[in-house]
C-alpha positions in Angstrom: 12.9 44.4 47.0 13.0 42.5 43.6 10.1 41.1 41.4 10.3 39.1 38.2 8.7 39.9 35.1 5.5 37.6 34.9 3.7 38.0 31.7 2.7 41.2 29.7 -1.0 42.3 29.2 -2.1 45.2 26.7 -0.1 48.4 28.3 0.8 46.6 31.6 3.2 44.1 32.9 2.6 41.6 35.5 5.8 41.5 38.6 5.3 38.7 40.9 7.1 40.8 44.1 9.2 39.7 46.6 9.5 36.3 48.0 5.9 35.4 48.4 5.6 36.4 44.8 2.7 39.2 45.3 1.2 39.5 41.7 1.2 43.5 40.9 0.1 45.4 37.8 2.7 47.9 36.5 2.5 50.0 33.7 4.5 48.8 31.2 5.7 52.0 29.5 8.3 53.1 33.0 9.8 49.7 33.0 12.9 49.5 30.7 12.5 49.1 27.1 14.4 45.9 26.6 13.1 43.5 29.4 11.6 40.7 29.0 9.1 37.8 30.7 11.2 36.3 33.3 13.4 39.0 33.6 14.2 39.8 37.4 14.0 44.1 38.6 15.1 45.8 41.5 12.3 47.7 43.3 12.9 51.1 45.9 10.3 53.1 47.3 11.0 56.0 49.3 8.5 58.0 51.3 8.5 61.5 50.2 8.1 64.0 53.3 8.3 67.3 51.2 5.5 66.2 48.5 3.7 64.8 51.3 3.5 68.3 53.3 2.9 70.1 50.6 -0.1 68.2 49.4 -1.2 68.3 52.3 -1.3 71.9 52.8 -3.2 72.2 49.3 -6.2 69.9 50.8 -6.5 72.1 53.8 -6.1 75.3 52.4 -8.9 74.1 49.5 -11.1 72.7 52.2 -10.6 76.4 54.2 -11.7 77.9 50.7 -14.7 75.6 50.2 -16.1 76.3 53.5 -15.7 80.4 53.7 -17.5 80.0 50.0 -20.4 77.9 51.9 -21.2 80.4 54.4 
């Protein structure tokens, strides 16, 4: 996926995303230090199974801590 840089506001940058051109707000400080308004990016996301599992065992086991402490 690719967005385009399309302005800059305070701490965040605007990407207009994808062909439809989807505004997003992006914190400016993990895009790369030299780009620029109109500047094109290349955008991956991956779905994280591990972190996913994991976080999800530290919900249950809090909720299974919150209840034997209500009883």
């Amino acid at each position: 996926m690719q967005a385009v840089i399309d302005r800059f506001e305070d701490k965040k940058a605007v990407l207009l995303v994808g062909e439809d051109e989807i505004p997003v707000i992006f914190p400016k400080k993990y895009l790369p230090a030299q780009i620029g308004e109109g500047d094109y990016v290349k955008i991956e996301i991956f779905y994280d199974e591990a972190e996913t599992k994991k976080a999800n065992a530290e919900a249950k086991a809090l909720q299974q801590l919150a209840v034997e402490q209500n009883k």
